[in-house]
C-alpha positions in Angstrom: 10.2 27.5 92.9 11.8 25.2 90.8 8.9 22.2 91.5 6.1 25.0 91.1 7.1 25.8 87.9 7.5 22.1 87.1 3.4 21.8 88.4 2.6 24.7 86.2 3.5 23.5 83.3 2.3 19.9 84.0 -0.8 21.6 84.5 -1.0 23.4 81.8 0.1 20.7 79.3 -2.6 18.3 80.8 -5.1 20.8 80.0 -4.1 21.8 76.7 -4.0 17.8 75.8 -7.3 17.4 77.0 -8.4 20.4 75.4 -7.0 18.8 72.3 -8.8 15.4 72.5 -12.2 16.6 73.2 -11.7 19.2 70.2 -10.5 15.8 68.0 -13.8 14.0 69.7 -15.8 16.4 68.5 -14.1 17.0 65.4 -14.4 13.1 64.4 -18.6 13.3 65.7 -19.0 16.3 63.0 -17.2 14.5 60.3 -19.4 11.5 61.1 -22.3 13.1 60.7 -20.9 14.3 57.6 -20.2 11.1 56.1 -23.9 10.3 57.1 -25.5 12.9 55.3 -26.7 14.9 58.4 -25.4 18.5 57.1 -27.5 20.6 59.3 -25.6 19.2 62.5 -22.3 19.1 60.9 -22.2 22.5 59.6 -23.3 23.6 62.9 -20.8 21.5 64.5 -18.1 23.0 62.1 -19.3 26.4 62.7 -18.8 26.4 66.2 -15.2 24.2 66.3 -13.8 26.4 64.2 -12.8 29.4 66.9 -11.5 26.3 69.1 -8.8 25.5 66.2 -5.2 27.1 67.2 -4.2 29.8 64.5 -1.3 28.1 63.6 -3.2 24.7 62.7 -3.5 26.1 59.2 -4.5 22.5 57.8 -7.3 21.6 60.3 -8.9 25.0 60.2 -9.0 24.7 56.2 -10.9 21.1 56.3 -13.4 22.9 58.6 -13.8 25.0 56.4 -14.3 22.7 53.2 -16.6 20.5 55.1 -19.0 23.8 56.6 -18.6 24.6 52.8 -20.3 21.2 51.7 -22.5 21.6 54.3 -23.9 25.0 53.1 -23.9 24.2 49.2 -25.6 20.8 49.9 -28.4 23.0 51.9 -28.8 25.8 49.0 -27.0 28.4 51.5 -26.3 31.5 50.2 -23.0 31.9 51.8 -21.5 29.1 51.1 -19.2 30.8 48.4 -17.9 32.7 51.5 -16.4 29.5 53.4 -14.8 28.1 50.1 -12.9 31.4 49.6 -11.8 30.8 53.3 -10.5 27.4 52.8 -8.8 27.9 49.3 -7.0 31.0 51.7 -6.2 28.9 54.0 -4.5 26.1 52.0 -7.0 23.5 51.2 -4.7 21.1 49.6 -7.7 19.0 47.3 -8.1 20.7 44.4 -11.9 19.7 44.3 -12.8 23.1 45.9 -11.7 25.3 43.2 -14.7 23.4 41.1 -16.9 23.9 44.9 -16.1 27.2 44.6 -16.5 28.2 40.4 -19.4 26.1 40.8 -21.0 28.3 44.5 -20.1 31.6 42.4 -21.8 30.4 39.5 -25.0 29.7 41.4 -24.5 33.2 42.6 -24.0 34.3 39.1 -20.3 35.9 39.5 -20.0 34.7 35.9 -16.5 35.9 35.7 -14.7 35.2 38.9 -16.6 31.6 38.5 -14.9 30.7 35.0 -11.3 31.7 36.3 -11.8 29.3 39.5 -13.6 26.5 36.8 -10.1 27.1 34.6 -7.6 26.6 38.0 -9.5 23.5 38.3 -9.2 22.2 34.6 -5.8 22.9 34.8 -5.4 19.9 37.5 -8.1 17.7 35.8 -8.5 18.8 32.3 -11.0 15.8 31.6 -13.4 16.5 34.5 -16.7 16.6 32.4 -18.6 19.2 35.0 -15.8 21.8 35.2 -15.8 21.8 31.3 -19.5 22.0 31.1 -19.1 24.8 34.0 -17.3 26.7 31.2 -20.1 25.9 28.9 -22.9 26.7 30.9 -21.5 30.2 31.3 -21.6 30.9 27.8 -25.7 29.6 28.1 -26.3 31.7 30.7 -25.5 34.8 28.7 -27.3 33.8 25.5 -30.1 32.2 27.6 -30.5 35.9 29.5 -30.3 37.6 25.8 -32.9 35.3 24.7 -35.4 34.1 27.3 -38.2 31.8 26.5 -41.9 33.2 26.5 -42.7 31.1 29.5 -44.4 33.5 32.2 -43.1 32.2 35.9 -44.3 33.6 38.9 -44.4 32.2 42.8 -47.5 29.9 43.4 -47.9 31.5 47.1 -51.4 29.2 47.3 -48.9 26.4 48.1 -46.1 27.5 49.7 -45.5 28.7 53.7 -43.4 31.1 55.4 -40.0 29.6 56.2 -40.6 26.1 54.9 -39.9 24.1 52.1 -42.3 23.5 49.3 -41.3 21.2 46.3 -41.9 18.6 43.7 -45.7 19.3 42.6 -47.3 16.2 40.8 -51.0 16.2 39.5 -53.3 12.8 40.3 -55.2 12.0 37.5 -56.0 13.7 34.4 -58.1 16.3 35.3 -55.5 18.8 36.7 -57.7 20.0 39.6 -55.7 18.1 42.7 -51.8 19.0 43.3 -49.6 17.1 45.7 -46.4 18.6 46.6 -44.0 17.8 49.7 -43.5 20.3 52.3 -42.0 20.5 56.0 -44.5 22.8 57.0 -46.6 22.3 60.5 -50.1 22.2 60.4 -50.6 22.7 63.9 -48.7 21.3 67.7 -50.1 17.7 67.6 -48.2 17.2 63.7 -44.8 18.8 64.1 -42.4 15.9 63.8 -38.7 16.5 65.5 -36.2 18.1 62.9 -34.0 16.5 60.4 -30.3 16.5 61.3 -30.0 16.6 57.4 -31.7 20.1 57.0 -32.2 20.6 60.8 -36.1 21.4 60.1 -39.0 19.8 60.4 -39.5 16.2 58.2 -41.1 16.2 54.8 -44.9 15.6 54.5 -47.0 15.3 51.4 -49.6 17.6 51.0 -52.3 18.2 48.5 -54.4 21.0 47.1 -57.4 20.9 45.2 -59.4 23.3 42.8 -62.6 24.8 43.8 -65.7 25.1 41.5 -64.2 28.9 41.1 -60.5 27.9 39.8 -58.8 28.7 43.0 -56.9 26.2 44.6 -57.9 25.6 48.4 -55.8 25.5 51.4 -52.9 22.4 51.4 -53.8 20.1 53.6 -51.6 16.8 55.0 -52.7 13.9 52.5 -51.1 11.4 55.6 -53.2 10.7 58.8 -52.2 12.1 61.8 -50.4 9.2 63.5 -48.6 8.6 60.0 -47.4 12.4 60.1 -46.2 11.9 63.8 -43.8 9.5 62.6 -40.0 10.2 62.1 -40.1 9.8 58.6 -39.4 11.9 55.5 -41.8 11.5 52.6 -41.9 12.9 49.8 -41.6 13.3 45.8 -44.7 12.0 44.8 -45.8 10.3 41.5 -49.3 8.6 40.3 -50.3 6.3 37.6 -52.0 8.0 34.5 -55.7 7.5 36.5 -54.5 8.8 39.6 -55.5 6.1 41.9 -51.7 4.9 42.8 -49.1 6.8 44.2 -45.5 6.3 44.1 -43.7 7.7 47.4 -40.3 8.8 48.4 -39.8 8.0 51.7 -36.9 7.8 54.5 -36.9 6.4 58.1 -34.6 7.9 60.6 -33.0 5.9 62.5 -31.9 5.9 66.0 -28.2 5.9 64.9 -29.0 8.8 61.9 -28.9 6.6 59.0 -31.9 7.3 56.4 -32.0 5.6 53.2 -34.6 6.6 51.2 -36.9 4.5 49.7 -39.8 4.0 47.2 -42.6 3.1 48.3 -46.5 2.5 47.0 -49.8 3.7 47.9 -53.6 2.9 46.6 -56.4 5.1 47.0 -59.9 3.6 47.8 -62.7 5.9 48.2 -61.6 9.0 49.4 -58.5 7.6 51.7 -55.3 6.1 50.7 -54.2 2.5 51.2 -50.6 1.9 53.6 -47.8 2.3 51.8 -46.0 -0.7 50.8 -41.8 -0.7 50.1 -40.9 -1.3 46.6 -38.5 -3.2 46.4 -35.6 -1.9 43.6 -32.6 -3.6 44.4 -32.0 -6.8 46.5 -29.1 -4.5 48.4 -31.4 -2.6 50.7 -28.6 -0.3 51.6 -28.6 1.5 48.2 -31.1 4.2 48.3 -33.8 4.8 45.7 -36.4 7.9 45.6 -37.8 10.4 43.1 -40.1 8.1 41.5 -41.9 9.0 38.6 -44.3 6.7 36.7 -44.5 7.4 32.7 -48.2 7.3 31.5 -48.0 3.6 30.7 -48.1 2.4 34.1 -45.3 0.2 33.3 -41.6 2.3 32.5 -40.7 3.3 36.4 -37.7 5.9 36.6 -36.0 7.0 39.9 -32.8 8.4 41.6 -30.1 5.9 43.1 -27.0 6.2 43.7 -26.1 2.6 43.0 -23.0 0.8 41.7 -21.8 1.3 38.3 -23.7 4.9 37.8 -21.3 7.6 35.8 -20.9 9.2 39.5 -23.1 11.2 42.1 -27.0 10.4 41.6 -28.1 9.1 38.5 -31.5 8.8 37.1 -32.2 4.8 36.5 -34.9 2.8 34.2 -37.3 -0.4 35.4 -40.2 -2.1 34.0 -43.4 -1.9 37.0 -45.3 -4.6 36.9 -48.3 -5.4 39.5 -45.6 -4.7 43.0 -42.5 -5.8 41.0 -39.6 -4.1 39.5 -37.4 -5.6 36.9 -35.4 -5.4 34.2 -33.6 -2.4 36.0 -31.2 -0.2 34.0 -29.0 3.3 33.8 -30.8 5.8 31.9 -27.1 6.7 30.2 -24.6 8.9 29.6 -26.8 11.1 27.6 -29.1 11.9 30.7 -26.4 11.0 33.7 -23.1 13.0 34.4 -20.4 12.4 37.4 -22.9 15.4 38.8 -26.0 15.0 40.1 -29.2 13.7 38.0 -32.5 13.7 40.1 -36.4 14.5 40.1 -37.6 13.2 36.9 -41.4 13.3 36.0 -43.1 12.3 33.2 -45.4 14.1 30.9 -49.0 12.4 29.5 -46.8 12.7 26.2 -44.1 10.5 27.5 -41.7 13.3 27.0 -39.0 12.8 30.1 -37.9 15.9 32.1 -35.9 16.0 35.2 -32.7 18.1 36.6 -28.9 17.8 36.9 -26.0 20.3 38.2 -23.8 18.0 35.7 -24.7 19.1 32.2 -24.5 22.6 31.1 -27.2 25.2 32.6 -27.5 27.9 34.5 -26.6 27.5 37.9 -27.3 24.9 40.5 -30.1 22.4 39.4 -31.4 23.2 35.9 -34.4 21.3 34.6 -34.0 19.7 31.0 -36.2 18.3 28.5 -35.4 14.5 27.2 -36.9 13.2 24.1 -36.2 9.6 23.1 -35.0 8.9 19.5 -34.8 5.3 18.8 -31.9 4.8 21.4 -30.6 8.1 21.6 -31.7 10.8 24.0 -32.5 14.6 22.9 -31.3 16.5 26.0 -32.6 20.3 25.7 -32.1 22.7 29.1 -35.5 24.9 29.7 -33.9 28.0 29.3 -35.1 31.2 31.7 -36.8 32.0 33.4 -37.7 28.4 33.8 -34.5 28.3 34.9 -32.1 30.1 37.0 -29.2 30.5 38.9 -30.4 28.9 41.5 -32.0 25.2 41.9 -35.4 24.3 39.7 -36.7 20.8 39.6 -39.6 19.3 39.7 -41.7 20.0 37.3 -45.0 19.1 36.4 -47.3 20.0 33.3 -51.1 20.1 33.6 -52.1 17.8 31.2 -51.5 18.4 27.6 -51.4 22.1 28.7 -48.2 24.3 28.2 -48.7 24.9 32.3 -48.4 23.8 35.0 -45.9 24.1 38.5 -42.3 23.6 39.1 -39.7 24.2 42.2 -37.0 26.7 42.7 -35.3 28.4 45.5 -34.1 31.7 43.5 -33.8 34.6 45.7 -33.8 32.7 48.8 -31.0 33.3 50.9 -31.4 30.5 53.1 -32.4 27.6 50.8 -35.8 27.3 51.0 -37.2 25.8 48.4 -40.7 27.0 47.1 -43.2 26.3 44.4 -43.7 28.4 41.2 -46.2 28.4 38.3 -45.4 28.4 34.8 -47.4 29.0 31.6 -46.8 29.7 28.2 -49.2 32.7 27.2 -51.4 32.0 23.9 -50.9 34.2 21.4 -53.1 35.7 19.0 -52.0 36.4 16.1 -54.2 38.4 13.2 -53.6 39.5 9.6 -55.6 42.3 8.8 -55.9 45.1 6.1 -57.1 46.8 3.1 -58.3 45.7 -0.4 -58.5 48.9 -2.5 -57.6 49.9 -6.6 -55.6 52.0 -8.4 -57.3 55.1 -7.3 -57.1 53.6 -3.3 -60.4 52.9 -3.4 -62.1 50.1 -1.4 -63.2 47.5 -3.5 -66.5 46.2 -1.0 -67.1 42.8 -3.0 -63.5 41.8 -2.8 -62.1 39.0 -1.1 -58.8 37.6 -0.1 -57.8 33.6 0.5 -55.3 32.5 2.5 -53.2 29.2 2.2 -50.7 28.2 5.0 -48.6 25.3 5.0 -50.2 24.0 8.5 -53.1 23.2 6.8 -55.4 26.8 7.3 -57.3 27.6 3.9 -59.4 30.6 4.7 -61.4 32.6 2.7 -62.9 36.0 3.7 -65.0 38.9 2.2 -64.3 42.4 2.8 -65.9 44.9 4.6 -67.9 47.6 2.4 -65.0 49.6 3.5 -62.4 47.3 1.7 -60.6 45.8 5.3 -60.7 42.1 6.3 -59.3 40.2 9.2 -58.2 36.8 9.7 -57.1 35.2 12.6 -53.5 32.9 11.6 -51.1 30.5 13.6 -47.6 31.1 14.9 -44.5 29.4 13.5 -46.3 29.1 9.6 -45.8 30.8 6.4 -49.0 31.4 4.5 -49.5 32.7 0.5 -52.1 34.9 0.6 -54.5 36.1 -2.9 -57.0 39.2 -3.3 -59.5 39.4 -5.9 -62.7 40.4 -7.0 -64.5 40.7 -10.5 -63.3 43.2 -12.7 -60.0 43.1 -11.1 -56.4 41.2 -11.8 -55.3 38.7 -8.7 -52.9 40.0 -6.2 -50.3 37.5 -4.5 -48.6 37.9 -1.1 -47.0 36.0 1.4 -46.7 36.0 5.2 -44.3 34.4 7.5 -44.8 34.4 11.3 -41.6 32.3 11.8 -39.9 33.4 15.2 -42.8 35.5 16.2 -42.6 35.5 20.2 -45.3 37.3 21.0 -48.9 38.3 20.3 -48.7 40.3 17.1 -50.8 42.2 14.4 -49.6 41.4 11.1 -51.2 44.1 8.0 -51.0 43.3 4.3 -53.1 45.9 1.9 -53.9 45.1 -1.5 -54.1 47.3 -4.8 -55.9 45.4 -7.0 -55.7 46.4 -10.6 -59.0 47.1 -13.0 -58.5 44.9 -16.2 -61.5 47.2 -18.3 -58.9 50.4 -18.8 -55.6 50.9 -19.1 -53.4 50.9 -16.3 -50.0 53.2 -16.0 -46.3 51.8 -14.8 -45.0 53.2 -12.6 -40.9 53.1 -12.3 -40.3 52.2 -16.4 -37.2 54.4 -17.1 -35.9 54.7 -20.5 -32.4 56.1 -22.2 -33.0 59.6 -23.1 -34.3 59.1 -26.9 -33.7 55.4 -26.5 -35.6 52.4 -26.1 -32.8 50.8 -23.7 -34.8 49.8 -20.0 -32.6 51.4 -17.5 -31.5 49.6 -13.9 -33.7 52.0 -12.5 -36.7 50.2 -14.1 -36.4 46.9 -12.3 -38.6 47.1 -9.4 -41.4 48.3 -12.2 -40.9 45.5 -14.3 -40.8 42.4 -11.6 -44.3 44.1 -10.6 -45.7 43.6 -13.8 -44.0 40.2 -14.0 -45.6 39.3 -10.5 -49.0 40.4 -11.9 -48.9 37.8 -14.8 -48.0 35.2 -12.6 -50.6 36.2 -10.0 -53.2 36.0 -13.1 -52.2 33.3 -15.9 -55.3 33.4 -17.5 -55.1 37.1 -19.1 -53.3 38.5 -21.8 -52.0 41.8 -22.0 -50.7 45.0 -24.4 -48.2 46.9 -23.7 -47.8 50.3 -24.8 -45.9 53.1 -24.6 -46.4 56.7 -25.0 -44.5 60.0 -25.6 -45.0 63.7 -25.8 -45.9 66.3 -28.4 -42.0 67.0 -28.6 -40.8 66.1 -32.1 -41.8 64.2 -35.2 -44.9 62.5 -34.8 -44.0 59.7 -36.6 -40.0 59.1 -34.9 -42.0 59.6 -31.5 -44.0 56.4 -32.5 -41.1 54.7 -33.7 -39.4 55.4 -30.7 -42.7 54.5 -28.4 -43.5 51.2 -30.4 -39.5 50.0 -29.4 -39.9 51.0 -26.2 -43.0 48.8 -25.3 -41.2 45.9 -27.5 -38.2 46.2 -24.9 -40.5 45.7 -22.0 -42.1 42.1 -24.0 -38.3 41.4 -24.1 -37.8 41.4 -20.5 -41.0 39.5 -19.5 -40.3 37.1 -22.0 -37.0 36.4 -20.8 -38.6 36.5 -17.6 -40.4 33.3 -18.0 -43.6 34.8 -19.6 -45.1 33.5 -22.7 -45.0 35.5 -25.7 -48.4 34.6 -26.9 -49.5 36.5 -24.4 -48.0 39.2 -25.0 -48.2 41.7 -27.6 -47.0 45.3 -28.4 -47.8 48.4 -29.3 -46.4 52.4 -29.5 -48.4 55.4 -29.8 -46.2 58.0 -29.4 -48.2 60.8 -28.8 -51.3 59.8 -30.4 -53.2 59.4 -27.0 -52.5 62.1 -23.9 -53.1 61.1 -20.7 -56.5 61.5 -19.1 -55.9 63.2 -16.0 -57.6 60.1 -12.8 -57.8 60.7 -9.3 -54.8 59.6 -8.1 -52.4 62.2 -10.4 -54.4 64.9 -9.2 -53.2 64.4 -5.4 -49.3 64.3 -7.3 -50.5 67.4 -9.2 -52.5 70.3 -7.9 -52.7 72.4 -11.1 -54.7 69.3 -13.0 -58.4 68.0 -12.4 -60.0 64.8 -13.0 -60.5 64.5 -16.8 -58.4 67.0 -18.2 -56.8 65.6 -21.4 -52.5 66.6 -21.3 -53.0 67.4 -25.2 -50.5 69.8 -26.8 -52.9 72.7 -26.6 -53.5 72.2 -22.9 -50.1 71.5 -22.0 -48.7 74.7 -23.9 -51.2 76.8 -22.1 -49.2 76.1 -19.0 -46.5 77.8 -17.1 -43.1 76.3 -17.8 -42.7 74.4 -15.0 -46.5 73.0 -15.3 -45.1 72.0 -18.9 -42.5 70.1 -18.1 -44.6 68.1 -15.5 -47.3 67.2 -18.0 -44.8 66.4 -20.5 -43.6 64.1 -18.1 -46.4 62.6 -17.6 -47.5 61.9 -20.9 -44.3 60.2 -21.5 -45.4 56.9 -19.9 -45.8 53.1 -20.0 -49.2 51.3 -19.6 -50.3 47.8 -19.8 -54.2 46.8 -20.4 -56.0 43.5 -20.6 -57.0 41.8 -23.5 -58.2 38.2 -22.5 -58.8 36.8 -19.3 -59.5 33.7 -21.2 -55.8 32.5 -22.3 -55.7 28.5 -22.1 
């Protein structure tokens, strides 16, 4: 009995340490294939291992775990978040997963939960530059969701292919009617190449598209022949010189151990076919990868991705001088551009304006793209805002011409990774001032006419309409002075601003113009009761006036002021001539000259002529009637004290329009 237990449990401990080594095996294969990049086959590898691992093996299950993480976040998976949770629960001891996992929430905008896991990790590296920006780019995303820019984005489906990847758009040449992009799509039996272990799905081809006589783009079609696309290599991210005849390629070579440094490589295109590509040669170290090329519209400053020695950490987006097959003078683009993140997919715009993405300085989520502008030395860094941007990854882009359009990539909303191609364009906006020229009496004025000045160069001039409107089509982000006139009639100023405006907009501006052959009334002049003193009240009145004589400097005026029949004729005159002398006062000491100005009171020498306009105020008047004391005293008492009222007034009339 003794002995068989004895077998038992030598039995059972041989099996268990067998079990045990082939679990180690197969552990040490996955994290190989880790170390090499190949995160399809590892995370798969992890995925299933990790059922196999005891319970009580708290320490291996939570480096599973980390690693599937990787795995997952380094192929856009949506659950990624998910296995970090698991492996901070289970004890991961490396505090890098608390940034893994603030930075998996935040691309799954849990904004909150993300800045508490970003904190936890500052609090064991307070000078990590990404966790800090992490905290940044929170505060962005809110503000950049309050305030999107107008860009309108939607999914280019003309390019893209159901459960592939479709990314990194570049136009050849300057016409903006042929599109390469890379996809691992399959065209057909005879051109599906054996998956990646990186993504585990089909290699990258390049692709193009090009624009029919009609403005629709045509089916993709593989730019590569069909013994190149047979090959077991990975091509991609595409750039071409500024006349489109050579291309710059990514491209990687599996090899038969796995290994797959990319490289850059160049093609010419004669006729309608392109040449072999040739490997540019970067660095003399062939095992440092280069990719992402993007040629600026000299033909001569080269930028690309490389993660080579002395970088600020992860991939960084280097600098080199092209000339005829050679690169030189090779340098780090900075720390203004580079972060310990990751840098990657520049392109270049006609303009020489530098735009590429990075999961290192503050944005949104994942990959943002951002907009570099060179100063001297210095780099302008701006981030494209939504809904360029999102949550997600978007790089890639590429502007169609000097146009404010063009294609970029992104793989928002998709739950497993995939990354697609999406159009962008910034709508033009019209924008149009239009309205009314009419007098006192809000009548059109038909030979009017109204100029316009704006301080990005317009200077428009436009008659009106026989029914006093005009229209004239302005710019956005300007501010513009605007005059009406016509003869007969003072000048009236205005000004415009369309500063800010976001969207399509109709601005209106009426005038009044003002007759200089009669008399015209102010409205708003408020007096003391029996005094000449201008109250507060009478402010808005007065700047009118003193708008008017600066709109016009060539006129000279009268002012003159007017009681009732109430009281001594000649105290109501005394008390009218002081009145209109108070106003000269004020324009005076409102910059107006006092030649042209004079003064005069009439008490109640001169009633009001009932016009148009105080007959719409007034229904018990008509057009003409004269408010003398005879007439007013034949109305009611409340009609009394209205006329009154409106004999007590202060007008202004022209006397020169000739001064200096």
């Amino acid at each position: 009995m003794q002995k068989k237990l004895l077998y038992f449990l030598f039995l059972f401990s041989t099996v268990w340490l067998m079990q045990s080594c082939s679990l180690n095996a197969r552990l040490k294969k996955a994290d190989k294939e880790f170390n090499m990049g190949e995160y399809f086959s590892a995370g798969e590898k992890y995925r299933k291992l990790f059922s196999q691992i005891p319970a009580k093996d708290r320490d291996t299950r939570a480096k599973v775990l980390f690693h599937q993480a990787e795995c997952y976040r380094l192929l856009n998976y949506h659950n990624a978040e998910q296995m970090y949770a698991n492996a901070i629960r289970f004890g991961y001891p490396d505090s890098l997963v608390y940034l893994r996992y603030a930075q998996s929430l935040h691309r799954n905008a849990k904004y909150d939960l993300a800045a508490k896991n970003y904190a936890i990790y500052l609090q064991k590296d307070s000078t990590h530059s990404m966790a800090a920006n992490g905290l940044k780019a929170l505060e962005l995303s809110a503000q950049f969701k309050a305030t999107p820019t107008p860009y309108l984005v939607r999914k280019a489906d003309a390019f893209n292919a159901r459960r592939s990847y479709s990314f990194s758009p570049a136009f050849s040449g300057p016409d903006g009617d042929m599109l390469f992009f890379t996809s691992n799509r399959s065209l057909n039996a005879k051109t599906a190449a054996r998956n990646s272990r990186i993504t585990g799905m089909p290699v990258n081809k390049i692709y193009s598209s090009k624009k029919n006589a009609a403005g629709k783009w045509e089916k993709p079609q593989m730019t590569s022949t069909e013994e190149a696309a047979k090959t077991v290599t990975d091509d991609g991210t595409v750039s071409f010189t500024a006349d489109g005849r050579m291309m710059f390629i990514t491209r990687a070579r599996q090899q038969t151990n796995g290994e797959a440094a990319a490289e850059i490589y160049v093609s010419s295109r004669a006729g309608g076919s392109w040449s072999e590509p040739k490997k540019l040669e970067v660095f003399k170290d062939s095992t440092i990868s280069v990719a992402h090329p993007a040629i600026a519209p000299d033909d001569m400053t080269l930028y690309f991705v490389s993660d080579a020695p002395n970088g600020f950490g992860g991939k960084d987006i280097w600098i080199a001088t092209y000339d005829e097959g050679t690169v030189k003078d090779v340098r780090n683009a900075g720390p203004q551009i580079n972060t310990p993140g990751d840098e990657m997919f520049p392109t270049v715009r006609r303009d020489a304006t530098l735009y590429f993405s990075s999961n290192g300085l503050p944005g949104i989520g994942g990959l943002d793209i951002f907009k570099a502008v060179q100063n001297d030395k210095d780099w302008i860094v701006e981030n494209m805002a939504m809904p360029i941007n999102s949550n997600f990854d978007d790089f890639g882009i590429a502007f169609e011409g000097n146009a404010e359009r063009g294609f970029f990539s992104s793989n928002r909303g998709q739950n497993r990774g995939y990354d697609l191609i999406w159009s962008f364009e910034l709508p033009e906006y019209e924008y149009l001032l239009e309205g009314r020229v009419l007098d006192e009496n809000q009548n059109p004025v038909p030979d009017a006419y109204v100029r316009l000045v704006s301080n990005s160069g317009i200077n428009a001039r436009v008659q009106v309409k026989k029914d006093g409107t005009y229209r004239i089509k302005i710019d956005k982000d300007i501010d513009c002075v605007m005059m009406a006139g016509a003869r007969g009639f003072l000048n009236k100023e205005a000004r415009l601003s369309t500063e800010g405006v976001k969207e399509s907009k109709i601005f209106t501006q009426d005038f009044s113009l003002v007759t200089i052959f009669k008399p015209i009334q102010m409205d708003n002049i408020f007096y003391e009761f029996g005094k000449w003193n201008l109250t507060p009240e009478s402010e808005t009145g007065l700047q009118e006036l003193v708008k008017i004589l600066r709109d016009n400097p060539n006129i000279t005026i009268e002012i003159s002021a007017h009681t009732d029949h109430v009281g001594n004729n000649e105290a109501n005159k005394t008390l009218s001539e002081r009145r209109a002398q108070s106003v000269v006062e004020y324009l005076i000491a409102a910059g107006i000259a006092k030649d042209r100005l004079s003064a005069v009171g009439y008490g109640e020498e001169k009633p009001f002529v009932v016009n148009a306009a105080t007959v719409q105020r007034f229904s018990f008047l008509k057009e003409n009637d004269e408010l003398t004391e005879a007439f007013v005293n034949a109305l009611s008492a409340d009609q009394q004290e209205q006329a009154k009222q409106i004999n007590r007034r202060t007008e202004f009339r022209v006397l020169k329009t000739t001064y200096k």
